[in-house]
N, C-alpha and C positions, 0 to 999 in steps of 0.2 A: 504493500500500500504506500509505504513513504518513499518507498523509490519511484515510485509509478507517478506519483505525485509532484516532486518534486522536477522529473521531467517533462511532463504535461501543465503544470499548472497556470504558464501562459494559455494556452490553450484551452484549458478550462476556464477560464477566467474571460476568455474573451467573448466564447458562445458553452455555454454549461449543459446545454440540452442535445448537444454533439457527443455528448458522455452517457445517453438513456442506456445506449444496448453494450457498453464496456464493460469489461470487469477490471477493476470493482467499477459499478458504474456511476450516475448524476447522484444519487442518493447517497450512497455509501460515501463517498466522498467529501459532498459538501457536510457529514457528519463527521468526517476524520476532522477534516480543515474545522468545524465549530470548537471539536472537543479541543485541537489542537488551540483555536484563540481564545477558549474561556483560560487554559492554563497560564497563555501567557498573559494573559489580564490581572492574575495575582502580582505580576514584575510593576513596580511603579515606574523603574528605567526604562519598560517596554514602551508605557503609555507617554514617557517625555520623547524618547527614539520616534516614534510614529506622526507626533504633533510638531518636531525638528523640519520633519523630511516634507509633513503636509507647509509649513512655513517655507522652504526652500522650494517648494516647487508652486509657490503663489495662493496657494488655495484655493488650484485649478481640480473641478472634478472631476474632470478627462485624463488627469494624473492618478487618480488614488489608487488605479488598475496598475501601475507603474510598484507604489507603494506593496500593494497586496503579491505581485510577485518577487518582488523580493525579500519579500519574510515569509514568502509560501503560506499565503491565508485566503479565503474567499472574498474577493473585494466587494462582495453586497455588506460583509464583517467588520472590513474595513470602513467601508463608507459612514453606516450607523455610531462606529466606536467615533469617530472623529464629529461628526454632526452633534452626539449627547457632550463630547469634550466641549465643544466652544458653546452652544448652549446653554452647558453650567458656566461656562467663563460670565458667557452673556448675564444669566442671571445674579452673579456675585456683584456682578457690576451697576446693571441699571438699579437705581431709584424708582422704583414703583410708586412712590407717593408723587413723584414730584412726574413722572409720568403720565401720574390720573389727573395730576393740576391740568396740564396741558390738554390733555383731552377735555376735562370739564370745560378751559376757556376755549376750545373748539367750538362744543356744543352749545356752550352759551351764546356763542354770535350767532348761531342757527332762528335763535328766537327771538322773535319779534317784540314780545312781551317779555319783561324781564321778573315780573311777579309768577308767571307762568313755570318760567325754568326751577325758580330757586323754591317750588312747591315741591320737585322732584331733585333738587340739589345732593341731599343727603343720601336718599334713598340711592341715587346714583354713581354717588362718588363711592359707596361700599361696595357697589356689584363689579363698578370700573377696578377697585383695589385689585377683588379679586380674579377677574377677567383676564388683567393683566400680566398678573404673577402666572397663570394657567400658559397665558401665550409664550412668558420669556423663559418656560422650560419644554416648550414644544410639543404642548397640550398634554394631556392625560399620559401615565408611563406607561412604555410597552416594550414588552418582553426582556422585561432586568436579568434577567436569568439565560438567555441566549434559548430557549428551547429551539428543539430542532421544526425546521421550515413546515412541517406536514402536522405535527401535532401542536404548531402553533396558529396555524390556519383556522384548526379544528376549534380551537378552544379562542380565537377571537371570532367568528361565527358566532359561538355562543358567547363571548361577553356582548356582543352588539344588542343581541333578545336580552338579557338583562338589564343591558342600558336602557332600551326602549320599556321594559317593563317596570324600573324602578322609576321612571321620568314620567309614566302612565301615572302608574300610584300617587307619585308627588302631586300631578295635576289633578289629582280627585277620581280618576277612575275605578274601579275593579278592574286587576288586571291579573292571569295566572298565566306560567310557562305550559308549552307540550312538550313533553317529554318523548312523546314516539318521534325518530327521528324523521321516519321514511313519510311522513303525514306532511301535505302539501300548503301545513299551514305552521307557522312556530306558537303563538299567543295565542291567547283568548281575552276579548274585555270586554265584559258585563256593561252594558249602560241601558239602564230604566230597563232591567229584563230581556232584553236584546242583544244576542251574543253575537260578536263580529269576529271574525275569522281574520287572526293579521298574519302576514308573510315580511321576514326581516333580513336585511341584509347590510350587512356593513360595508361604508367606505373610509376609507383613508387617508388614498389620495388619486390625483384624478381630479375631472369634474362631470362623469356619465357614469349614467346608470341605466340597469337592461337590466327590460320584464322577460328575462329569459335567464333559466337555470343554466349553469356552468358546462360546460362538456366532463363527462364522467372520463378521467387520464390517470397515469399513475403506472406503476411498471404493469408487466401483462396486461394492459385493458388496452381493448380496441378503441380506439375514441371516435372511427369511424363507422362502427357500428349503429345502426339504429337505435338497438335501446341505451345505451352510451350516450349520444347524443342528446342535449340540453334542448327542456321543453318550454314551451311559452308558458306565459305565469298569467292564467284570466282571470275573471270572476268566478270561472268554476272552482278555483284551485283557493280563493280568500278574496275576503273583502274588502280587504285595506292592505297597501304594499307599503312598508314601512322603511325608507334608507336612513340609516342612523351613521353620523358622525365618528367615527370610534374617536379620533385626535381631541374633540370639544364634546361630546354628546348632543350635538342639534339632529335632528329627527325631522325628516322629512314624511308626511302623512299622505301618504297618494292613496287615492280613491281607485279602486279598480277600472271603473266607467274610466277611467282618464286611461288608463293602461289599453282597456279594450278597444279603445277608439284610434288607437295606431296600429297601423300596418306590420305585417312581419319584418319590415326593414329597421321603420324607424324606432319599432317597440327596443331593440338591443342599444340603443344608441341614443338614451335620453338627456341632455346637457343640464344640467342642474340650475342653469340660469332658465331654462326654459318650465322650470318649476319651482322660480319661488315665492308663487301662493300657497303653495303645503309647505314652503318651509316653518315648523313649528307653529301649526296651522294645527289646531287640538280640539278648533272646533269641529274638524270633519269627521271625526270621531260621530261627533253628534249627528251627523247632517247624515252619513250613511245607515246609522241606527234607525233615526227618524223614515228615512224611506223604506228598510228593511220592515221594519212595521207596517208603514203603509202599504207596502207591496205584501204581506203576509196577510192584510187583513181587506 
């Protein structure tokens, strides 16, 4: 493995999925290369050697692939260790208070009426505190522990259904998980006796989102296969398609009607500007209940 690696790892590094059918192949791999850079993360010489070399080569990211071969590490490893370093650098440094000053005197020239702003002054200036401390560590943390690429997939999938489920509750609704996995819907939330079937899915980064499940890949599976192949997501399948934030927790609330009225092109390929009336839009919650009734009755 560490010879194999060691001569390949340009290569690896440049296209990873050229590695599916080797042995050892993509998987095996990018799990040596993890294990190998959670060890050197104990080195604190490791962490100053990496931040040197990112310094020397401008703190260009088209470099960090440079970086990652010659310490023989996965440069996706790379990239994230160096992003959470200056991040915290970032956060040691700014002033958050004096931060939110600036923002409040933004907001306050926005307003016309000045009795008006300083009704919501206070209340503002605590949300902005903490808004801002969220942003200058690079939203919510993920994956402190380096787990590997496939079981952490798995397991931010499901923190997204908890986010939306705990963000549910906060806003007053009944909200409970599904636990069957293969069920074509994640949540359930009760409102006025009206159970709404939600479907959840997480983003990150990017700005599209698609009513259409994943292609089924992974070593052995055909992805060209039929049933393999990722299906449209309608109102047969739930009521409300929910894309949740994982980086901030903002929760986008799509109505399935909105899903079913695009086309099989445009449904994979929805631009997040092009939906933000559901963004954190909790009345639709109510407004799909409310017709679900009326159409029941």
């Amino acid at each position: 493995m560490e010879g194999f690696i060691k001569e390949y790892i340009e290569e690896f590094n440049k296209k990873p999925s050229e590695f599916k059918n080797t042995e050892p192949n993509e998987a095996e791999i990018k799990e040596y290369l993890r294990k190998r850079y959670m060890t050197l993360l104990d080195d604190e010489n490791f962490k100053v050697k990496i931040l040197q070399k990112f310094e020397k080569l401008e703190y260009k990211k088209s470099k960090i692939i440079d970086i990652a071969n010659e310490e023989i590490l996965y440069k996706g490893d790379v990239e994230r260790f160096l992003e959470t370093q200056i991040f915290i650098e970032a956060a040691k440094k700014i002033n958050i208070s004096e931060l939110k000053d600036v923002a409040l005197a933004h907001i306050q020239k926005t307003f016309s009426d000045d009795k008006k702003f300083k009704f919501i002054q206070n209340k503002l200036s605590k949300v902005l505190e903490k808004s801002l401390f969220v942003a200058t560590i690079d939203g919510f943390s993920t994956n402190l522990l380096n787990i590997n690429s496939g079981v952490m997939t798995a397991n931010a999938g499901d923190s997204a259904q908890f986010l939306f489920i705990a963000r549910a509750i906060l806003a007053g609704f009944n909200a409970s998980n599904v636990d069957v996995r293969s069920s074509r819907y994640d949540a359930i939330v009760d409102f006025e006796n009206i159970l709404l079937r939600i479907q959840i899915k997480g983003i990150s980064s990017g700005d599209v989102i698609s009513f259409k499940d994943r292609d089924r890949g992974g070593q052995g599976i055909d992805h060209t296969h039929e049933r393999n192949k990722g299906k449209r997501i309608t109102s047969k399948d739930c009521d409300i398609y929910v894309a949740v934030d994982k980086q901030v927790g903002i929760c986008y609330i799509i109505p399935m009607s909105y899903a079913d009225s695009l086309d099989d092109e445009k449904c994979t390929k929805v631009k997040l500007q092009c939906i933000q009336s559901y963004k954190e839009n909790w009345e639709i919650i109510k407004e799909v209940a409310r017709k679900k009734q009326n159409y029941t009755h």
